[in-house]
Structures are given as C-alpha cells and as structure tokens.
PADOMI-277381 format. One record per residue: residue in three letters; x, y, z of N, C-alpha, C, O in turn. Coordinates in nm, 3 decimals. Example, Ala and Ser with C-alpha at 12.3 -4.5 7.8 and 13.67 -1.06 7.14 Angstrom:
2
<atom res="ala" n_xx="1.319" n_yy="-0.569" n_zz="0.780" ca_xx="1.230" ca_yy="-0.450" ca_zz="0.780" c_xx="1.320" c_yy="-0.330" c_zz="0.780" o_xx="1.424" o_yy="-0.332" o_zz="0.846"/>
<atom res="ser" n_xx="1.285" n_yy="-0.225" n_zz="0.708" ca_xx="1.367" ca_yy="-0.106" ca_zz="0.714" c_xx="1.290" c_yy="0.003" c_zz="0.787" o_xx="1.341" o_yy="0.114" o_zz="0.804"/>
***
This chain:
86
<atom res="unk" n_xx="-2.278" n_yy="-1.371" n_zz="-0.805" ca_xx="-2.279" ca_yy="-1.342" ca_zz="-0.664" c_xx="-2.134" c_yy="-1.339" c_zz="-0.613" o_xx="-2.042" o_yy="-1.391" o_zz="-0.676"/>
<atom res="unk" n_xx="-2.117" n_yy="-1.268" n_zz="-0.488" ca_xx="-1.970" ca_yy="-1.251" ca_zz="-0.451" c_xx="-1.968" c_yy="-1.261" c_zz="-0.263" o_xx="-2.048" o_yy="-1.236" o_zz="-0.172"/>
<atom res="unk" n_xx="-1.874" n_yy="-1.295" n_zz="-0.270" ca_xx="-1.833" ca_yy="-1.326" ca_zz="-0.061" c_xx="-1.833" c_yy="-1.181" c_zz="-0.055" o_xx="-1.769" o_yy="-1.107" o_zz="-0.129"/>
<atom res="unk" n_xx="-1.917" n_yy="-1.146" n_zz="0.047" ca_xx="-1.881" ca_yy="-0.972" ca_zz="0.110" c_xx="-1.766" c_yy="-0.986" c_zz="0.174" o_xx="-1.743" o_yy="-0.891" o_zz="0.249"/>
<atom res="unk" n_xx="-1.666" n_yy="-1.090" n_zz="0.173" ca_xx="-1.573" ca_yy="-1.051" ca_zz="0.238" c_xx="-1.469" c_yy="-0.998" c_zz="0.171" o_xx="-1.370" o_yy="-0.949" o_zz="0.225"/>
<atom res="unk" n_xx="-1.500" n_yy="-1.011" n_zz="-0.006" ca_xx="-1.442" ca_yy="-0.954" ca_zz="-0.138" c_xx="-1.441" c_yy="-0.815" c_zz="-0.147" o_xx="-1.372" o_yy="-0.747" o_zz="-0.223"/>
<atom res="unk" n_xx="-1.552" n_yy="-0.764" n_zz="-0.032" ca_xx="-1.573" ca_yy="-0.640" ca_zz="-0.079" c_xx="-1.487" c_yy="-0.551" c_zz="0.045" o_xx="-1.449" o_yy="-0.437" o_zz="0.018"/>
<atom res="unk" n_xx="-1.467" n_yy="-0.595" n_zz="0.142" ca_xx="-1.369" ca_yy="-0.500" ca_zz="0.242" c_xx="-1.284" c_yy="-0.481" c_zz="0.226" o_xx="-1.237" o_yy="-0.438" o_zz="0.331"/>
<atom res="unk" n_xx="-1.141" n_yy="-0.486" n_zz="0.076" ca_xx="-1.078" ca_yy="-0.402" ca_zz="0.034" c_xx="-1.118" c_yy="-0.303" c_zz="-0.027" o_xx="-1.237" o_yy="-0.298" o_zz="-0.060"/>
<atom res="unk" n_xx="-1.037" n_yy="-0.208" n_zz="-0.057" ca_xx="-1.053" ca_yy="-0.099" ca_zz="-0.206" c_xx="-1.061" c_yy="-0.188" c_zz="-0.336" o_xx="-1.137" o_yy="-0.189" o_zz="-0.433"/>
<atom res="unk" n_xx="-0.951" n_yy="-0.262" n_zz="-0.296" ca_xx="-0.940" ca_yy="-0.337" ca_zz="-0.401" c_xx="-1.052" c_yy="-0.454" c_zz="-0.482" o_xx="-1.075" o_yy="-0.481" o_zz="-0.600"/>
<atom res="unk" n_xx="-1.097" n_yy="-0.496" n_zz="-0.371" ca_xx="-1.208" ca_yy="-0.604" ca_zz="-0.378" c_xx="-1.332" c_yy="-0.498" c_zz="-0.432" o_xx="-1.404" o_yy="-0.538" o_zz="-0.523"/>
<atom res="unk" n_xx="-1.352" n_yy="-0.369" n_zz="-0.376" ca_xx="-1.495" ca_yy="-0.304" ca_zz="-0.387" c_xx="-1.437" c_yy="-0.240" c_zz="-0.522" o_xx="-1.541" o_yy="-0.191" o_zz="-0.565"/>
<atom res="unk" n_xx="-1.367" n_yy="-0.217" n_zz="-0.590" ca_xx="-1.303" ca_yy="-0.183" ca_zz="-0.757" c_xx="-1.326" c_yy="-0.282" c_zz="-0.837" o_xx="-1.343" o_yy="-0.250" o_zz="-0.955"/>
<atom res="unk" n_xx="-1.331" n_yy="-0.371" n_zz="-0.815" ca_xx="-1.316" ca_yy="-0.489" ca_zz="-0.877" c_xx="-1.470" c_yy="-0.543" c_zz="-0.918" o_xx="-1.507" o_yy="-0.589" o_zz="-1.026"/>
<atom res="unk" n_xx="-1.552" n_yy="-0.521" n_zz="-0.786" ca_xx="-1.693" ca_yy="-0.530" ca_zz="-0.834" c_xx="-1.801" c_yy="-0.441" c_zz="-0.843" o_xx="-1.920" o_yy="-0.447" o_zz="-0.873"/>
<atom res="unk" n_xx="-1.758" n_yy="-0.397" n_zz="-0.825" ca_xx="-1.838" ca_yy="-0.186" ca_zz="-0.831" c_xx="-1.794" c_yy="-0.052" c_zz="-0.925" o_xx="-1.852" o_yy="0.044" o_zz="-0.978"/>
<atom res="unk" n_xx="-1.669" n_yy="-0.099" n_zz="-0.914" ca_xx="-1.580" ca_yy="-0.006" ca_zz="-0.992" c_xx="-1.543" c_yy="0.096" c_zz="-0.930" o_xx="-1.548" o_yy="0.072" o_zz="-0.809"/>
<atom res="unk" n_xx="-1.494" n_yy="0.238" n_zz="-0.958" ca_xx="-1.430" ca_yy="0.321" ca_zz="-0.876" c_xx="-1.544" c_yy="0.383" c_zz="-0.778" o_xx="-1.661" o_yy="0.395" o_zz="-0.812"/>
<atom res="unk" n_xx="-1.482" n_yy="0.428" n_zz="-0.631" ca_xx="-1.607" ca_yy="0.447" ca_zz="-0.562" c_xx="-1.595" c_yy="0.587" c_zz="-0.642" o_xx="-1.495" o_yy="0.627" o_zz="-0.703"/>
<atom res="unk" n_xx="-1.723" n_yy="0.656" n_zz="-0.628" ca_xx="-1.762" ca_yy="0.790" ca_zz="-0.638" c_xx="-1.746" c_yy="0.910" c_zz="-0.549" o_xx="-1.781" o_yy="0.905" o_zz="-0.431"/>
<atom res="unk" n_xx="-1.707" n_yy="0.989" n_zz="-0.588" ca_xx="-1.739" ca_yy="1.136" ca_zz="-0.515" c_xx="-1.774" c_yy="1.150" c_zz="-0.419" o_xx="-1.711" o_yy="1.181" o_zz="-0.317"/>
<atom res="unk" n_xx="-1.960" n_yy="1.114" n_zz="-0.445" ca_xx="-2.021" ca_yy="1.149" ca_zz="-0.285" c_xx="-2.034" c_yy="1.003" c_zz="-0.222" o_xx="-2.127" o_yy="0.979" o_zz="-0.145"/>
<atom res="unk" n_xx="-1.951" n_yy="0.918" n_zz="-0.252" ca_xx="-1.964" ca_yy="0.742" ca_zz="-0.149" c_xx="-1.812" c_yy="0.782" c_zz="-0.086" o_xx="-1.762" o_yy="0.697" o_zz="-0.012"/>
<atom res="unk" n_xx="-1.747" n_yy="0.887" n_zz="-0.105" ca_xx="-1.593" ca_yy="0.908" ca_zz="-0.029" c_xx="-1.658" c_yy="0.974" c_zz="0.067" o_xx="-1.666" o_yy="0.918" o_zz="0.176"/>
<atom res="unk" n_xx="-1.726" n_yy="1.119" n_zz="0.050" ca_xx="-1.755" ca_yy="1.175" ca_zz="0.103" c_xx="-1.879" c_yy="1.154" c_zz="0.224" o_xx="-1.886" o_yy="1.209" o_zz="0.334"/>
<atom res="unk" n_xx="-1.967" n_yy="1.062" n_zz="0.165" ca_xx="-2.031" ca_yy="0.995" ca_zz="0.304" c_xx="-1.950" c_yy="0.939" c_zz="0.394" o_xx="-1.931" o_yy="0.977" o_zz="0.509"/>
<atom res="unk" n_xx="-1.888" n_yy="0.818" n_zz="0.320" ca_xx="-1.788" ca_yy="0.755" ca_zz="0.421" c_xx="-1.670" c_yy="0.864" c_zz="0.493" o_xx="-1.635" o_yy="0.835" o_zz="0.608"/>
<atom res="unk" n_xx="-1.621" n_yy="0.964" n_zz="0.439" ca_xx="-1.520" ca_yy="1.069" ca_zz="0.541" c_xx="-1.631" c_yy="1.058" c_zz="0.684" o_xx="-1.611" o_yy="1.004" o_zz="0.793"/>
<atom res="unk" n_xx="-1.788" n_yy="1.153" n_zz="0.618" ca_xx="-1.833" ca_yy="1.201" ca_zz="0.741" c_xx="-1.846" c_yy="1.072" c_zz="0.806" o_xx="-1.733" o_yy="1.038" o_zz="0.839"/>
<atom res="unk" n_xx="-1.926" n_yy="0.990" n_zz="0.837" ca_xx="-1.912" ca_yy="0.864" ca_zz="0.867" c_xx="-1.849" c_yy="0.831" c_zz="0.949" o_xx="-1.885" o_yy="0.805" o_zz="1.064"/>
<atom res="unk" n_xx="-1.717" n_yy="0.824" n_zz="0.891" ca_xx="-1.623" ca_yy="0.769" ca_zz="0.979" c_xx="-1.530" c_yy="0.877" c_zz="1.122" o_xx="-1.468" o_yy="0.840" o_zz="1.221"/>
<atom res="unk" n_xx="-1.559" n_yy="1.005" n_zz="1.070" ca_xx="-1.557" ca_yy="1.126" ca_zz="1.158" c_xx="-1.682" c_yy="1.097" c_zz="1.265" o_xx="-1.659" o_yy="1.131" o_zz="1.381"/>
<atom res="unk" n_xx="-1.804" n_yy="1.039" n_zz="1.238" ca_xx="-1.841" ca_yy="1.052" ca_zz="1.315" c_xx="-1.832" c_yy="0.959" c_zz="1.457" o_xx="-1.840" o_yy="0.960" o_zz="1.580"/>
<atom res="unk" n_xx="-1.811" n_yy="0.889" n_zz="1.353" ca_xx="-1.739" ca_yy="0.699" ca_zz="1.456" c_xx="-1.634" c_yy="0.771" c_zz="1.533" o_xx="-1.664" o_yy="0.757" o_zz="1.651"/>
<atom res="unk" n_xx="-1.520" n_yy="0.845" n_zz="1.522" ca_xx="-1.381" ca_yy="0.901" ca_zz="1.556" c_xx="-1.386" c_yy="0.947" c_zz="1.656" o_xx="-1.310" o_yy="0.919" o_zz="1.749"/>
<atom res="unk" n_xx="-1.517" n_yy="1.065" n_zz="1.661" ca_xx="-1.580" ca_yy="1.143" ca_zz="1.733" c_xx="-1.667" c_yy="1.110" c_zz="1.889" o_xx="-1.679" o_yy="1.189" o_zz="1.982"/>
<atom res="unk" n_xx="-1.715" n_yy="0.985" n_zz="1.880" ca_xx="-1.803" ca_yy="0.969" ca_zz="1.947" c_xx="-1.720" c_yy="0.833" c_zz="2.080" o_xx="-1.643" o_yy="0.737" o_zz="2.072"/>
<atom res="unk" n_xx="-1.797" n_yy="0.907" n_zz="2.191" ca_xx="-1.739" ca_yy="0.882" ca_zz="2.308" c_xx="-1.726" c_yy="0.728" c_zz="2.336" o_xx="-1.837" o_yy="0.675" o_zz="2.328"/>
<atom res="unk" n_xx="-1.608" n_yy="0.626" n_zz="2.370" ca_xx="-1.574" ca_yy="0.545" ca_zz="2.370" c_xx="-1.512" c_yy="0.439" c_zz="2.299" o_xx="-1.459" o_yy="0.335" o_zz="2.340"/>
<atom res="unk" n_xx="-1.536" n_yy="0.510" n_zz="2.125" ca_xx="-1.452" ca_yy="0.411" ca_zz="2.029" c_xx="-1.314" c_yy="0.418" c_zz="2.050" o_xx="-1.287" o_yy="0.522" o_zz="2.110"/>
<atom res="unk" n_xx="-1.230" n_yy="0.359" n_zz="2.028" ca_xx="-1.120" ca_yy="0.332" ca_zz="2.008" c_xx="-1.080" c_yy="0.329" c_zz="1.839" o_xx="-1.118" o_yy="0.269" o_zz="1.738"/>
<atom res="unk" n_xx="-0.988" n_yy="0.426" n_zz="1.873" ca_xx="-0.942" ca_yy="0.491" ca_zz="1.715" c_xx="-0.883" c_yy="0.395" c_zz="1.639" o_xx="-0.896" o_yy="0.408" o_zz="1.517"/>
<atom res="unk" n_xx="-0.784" n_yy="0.251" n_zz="1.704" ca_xx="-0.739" ca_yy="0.199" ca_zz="1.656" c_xx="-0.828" c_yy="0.082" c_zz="1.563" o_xx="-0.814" o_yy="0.058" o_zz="1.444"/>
<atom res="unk" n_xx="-0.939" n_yy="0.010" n_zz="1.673" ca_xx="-1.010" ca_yy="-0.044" ca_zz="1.620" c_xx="-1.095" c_yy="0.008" c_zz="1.520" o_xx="-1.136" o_yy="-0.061" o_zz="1.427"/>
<atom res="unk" n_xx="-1.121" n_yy="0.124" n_zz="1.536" ca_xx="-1.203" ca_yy="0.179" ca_zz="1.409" c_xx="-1.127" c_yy="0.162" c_zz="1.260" o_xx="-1.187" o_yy="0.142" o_zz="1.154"/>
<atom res="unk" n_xx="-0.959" n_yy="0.175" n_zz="1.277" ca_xx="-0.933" ca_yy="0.205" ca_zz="1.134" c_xx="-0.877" c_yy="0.048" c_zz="1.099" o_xx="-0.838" o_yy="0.016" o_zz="0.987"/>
<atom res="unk" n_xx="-0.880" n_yy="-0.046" n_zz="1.220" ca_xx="-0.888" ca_yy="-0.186" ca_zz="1.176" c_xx="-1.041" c_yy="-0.233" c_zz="1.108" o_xx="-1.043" o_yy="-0.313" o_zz="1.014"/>
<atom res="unk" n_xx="-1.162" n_yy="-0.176" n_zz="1.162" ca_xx="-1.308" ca_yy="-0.187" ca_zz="1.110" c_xx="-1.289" c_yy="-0.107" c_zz="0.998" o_xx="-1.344" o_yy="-0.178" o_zz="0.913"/>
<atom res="unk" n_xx="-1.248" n_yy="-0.006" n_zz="0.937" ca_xx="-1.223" ca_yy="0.012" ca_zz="0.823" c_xx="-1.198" c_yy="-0.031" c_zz="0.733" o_xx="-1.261" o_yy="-0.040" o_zz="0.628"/>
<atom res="unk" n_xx="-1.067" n_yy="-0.076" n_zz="0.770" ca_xx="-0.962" ca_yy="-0.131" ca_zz="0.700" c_xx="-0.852" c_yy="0.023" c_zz="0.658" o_xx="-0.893" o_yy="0.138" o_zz="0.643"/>
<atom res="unk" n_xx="-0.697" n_yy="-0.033" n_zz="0.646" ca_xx="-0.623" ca_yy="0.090" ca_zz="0.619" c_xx="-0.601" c_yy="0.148" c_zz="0.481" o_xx="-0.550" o_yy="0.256" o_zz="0.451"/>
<atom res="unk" n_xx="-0.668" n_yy="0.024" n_zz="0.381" ca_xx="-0.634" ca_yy="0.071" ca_zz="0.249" c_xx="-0.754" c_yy="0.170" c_zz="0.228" o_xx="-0.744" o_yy="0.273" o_zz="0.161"/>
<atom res="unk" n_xx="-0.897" n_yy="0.121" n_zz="0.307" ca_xx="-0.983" ca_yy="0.235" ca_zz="0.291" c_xx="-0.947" c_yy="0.414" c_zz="0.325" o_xx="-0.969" o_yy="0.523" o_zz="0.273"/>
<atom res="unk" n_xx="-0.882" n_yy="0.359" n_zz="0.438" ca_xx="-0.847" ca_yy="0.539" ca_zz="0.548" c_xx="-0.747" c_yy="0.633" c_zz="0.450" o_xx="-0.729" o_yy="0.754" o_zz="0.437"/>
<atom res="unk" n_xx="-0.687" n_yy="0.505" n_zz="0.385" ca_xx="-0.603" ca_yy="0.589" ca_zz="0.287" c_xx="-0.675" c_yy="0.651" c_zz="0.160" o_xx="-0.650" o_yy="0.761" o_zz="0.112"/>
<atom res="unk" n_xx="-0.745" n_yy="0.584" n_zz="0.126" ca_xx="-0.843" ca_yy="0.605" ca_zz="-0.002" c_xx="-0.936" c_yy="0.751" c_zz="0.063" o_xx="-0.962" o_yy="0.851" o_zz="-0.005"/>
<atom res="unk" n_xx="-0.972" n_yy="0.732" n_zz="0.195" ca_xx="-1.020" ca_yy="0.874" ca_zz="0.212" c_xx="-0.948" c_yy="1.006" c_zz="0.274" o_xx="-0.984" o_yy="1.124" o_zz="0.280"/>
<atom res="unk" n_xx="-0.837" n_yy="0.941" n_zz="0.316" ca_xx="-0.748" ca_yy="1.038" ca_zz="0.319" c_xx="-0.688" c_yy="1.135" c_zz="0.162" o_xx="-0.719" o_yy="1.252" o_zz="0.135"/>
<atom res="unk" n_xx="-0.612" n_yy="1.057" n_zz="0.093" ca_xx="-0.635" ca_yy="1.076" ca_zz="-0.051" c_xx="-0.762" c_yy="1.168" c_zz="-0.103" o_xx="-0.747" o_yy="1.281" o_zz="-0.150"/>
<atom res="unk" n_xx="-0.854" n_yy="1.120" n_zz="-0.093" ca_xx="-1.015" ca_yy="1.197" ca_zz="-0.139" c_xx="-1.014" c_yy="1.328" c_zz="-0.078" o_xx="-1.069" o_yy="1.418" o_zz="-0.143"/>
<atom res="unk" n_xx="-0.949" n_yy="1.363" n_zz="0.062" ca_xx="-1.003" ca_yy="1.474" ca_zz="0.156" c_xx="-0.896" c_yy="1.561" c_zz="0.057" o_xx="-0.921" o_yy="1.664" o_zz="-0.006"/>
<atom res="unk" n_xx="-0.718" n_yy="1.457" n_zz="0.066" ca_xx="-0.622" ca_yy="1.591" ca_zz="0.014" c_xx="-0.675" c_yy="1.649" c_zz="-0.077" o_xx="-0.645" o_yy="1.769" o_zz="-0.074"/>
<atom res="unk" n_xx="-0.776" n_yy="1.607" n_zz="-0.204" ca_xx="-0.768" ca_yy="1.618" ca_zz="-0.325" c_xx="-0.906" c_yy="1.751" c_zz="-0.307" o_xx="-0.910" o_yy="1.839" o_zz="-0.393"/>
<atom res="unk" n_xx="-0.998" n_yy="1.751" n_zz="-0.206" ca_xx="-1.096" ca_yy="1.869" ca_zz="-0.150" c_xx="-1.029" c_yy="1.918" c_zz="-0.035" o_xx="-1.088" o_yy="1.957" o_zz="0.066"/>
<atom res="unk" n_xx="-0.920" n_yy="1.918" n_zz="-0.049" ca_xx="-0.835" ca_yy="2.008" ca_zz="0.079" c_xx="-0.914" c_yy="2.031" c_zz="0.171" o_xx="-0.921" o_yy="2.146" o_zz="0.214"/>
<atom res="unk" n_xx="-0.957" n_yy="1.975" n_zz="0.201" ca_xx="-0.991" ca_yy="1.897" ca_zz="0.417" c_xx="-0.822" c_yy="1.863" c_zz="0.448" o_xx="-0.784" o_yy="1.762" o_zz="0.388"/>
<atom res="unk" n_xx="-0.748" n_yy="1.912" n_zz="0.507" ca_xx="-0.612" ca_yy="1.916" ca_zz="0.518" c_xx="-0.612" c_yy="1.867" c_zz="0.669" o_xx="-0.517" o_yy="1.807" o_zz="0.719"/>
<atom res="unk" n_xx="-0.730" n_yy="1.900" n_zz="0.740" ca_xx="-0.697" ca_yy="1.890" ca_zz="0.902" c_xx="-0.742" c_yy="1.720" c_zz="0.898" o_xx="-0.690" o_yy="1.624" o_zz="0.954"/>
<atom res="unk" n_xx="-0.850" n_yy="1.727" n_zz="0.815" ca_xx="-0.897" ca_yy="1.553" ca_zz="0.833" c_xx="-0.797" c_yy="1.460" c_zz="0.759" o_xx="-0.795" o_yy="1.341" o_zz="0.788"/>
<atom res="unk" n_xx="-0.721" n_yy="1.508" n_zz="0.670" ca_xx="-0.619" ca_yy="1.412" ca_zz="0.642" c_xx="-0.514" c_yy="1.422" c_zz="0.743" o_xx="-0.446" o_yy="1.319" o_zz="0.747"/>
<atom res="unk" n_xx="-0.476" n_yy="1.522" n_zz="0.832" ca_xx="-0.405" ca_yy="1.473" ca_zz="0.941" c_xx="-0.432" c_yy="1.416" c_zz="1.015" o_xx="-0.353" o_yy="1.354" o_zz="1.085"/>
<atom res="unk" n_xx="-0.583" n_yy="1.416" n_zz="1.030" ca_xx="-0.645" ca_yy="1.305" ca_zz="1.133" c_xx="-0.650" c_yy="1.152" c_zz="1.082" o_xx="-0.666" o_yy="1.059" o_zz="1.162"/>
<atom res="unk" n_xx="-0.635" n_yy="1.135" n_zz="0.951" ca_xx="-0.610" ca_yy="0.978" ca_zz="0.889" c_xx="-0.443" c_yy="0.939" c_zz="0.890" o_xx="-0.387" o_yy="0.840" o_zz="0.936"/>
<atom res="unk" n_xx="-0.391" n_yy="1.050" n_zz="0.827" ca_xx="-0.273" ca_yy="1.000" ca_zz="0.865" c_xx="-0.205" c_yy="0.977" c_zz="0.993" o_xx="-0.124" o_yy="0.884" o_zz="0.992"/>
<atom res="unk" n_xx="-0.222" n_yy="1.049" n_zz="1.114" ca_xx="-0.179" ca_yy="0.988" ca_zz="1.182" c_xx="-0.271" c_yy="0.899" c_zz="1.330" o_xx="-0.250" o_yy="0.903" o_zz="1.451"/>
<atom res="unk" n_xx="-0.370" n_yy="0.830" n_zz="1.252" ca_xx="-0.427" ca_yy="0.724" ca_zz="1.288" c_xx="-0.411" c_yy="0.630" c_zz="1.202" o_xx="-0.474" o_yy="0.532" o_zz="1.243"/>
<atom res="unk" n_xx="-0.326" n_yy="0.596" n_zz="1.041" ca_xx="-0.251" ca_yy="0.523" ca_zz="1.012" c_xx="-0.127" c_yy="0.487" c_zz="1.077" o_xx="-0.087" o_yy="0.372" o_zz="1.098"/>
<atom res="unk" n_xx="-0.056" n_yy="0.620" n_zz="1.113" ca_xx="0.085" ca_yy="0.590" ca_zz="1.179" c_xx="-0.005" c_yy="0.484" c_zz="1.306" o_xx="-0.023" o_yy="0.363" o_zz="1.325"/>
<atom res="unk" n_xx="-0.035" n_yy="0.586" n_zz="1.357" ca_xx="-0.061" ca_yy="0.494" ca_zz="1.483" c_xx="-0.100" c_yy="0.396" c_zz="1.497" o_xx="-0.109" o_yy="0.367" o_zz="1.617"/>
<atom res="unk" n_xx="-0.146" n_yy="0.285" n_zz="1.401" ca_xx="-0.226" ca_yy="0.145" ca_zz="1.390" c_xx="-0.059" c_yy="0.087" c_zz="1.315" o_xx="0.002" o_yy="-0.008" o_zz="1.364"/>
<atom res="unk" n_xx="-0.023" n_yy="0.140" n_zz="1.232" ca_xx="0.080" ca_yy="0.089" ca_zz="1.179" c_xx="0.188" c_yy="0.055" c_zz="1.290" o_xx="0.237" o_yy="-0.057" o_zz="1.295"/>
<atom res="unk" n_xx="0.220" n_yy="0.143" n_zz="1.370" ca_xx="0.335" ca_yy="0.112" ca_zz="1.495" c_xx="0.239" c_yy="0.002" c_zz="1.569" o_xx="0.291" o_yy="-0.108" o_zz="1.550"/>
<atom res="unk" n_xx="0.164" n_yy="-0.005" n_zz="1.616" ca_xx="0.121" ca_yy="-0.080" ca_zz="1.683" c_xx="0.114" c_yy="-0.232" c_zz="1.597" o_xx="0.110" o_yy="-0.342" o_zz="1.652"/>
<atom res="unk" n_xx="0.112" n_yy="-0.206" n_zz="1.456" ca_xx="0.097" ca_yy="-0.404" ca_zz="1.455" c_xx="0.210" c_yy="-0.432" c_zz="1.338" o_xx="0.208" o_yy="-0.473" o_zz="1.222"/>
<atom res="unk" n_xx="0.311" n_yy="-0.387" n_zz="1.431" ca_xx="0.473" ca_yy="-0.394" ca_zz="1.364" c_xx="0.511" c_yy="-0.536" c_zz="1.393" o_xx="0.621" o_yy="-0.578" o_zz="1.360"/>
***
C-alpha cells in the first residue's frame, strides 16, 4: 500500500505505476484544458492542483503530438506560477 500523497508527483506516480501512457497524457491534456477553460478557475491554482512537474510532463507530451498552441498555453502558465512564487 502507498500514501496518495506519493502519487502527486511524476515522480512518485513512476515510481509506482511506471511510465504514464499515451492515452493517460492525453486524457489528462483534455482534462486539464477543460479545467483552464471553464468560467471562474484560476489558472494559477489549477497548475498548483496539478502540480508543475505534471504541466510539464504534458506540455512535453503535446510538443512531442505537436499541439504547439497548448504547449504555449502550459508554458506560459508555468512562467506565470513560477514568477509568482519566487
């Protein structure tokens, strides 16, 4: 058995799952587009509810299926969480 709190890195969910898959990136992109999307979230808190090593992991996933516009939309909602908890 494991603390789910093991599992809210990349690192932690590698460790006991192993590499995520294909279509578990690709749910989570739409997913989290849809969270992005929808009226009243706050972008910052979302990619803190993420976590940033995740946003990167699907940022990464999108470059690699050239979704080019949604990795500009991760990257700079990394910048932007990053300036903010300087």
């Amino acid at each position: 058995m494991f603390d789910a709190e093991e599992i809210k890195t990349v690192e932690g969910f590698i460790k006991h799952f192993g590499e995520p898959k294909k279509a578990m990136l690709m749910d989570l992109t739409q997913e989290f587009m849809e969270a992005y999307h929808r009226f009243g979230v706050d972008p910052i808190d979302l990619v803190e509810g993420f976590g940033v090593d995740w946003i990167q992991l699907l940022m990464k996933y999108n470059e690699g299926v050239e979704e080019y516009e949604l990795c500009a939309i991760f990257r700079d909602l990394i910048n932007d969480y990053e300036k903010l908890n300087k």
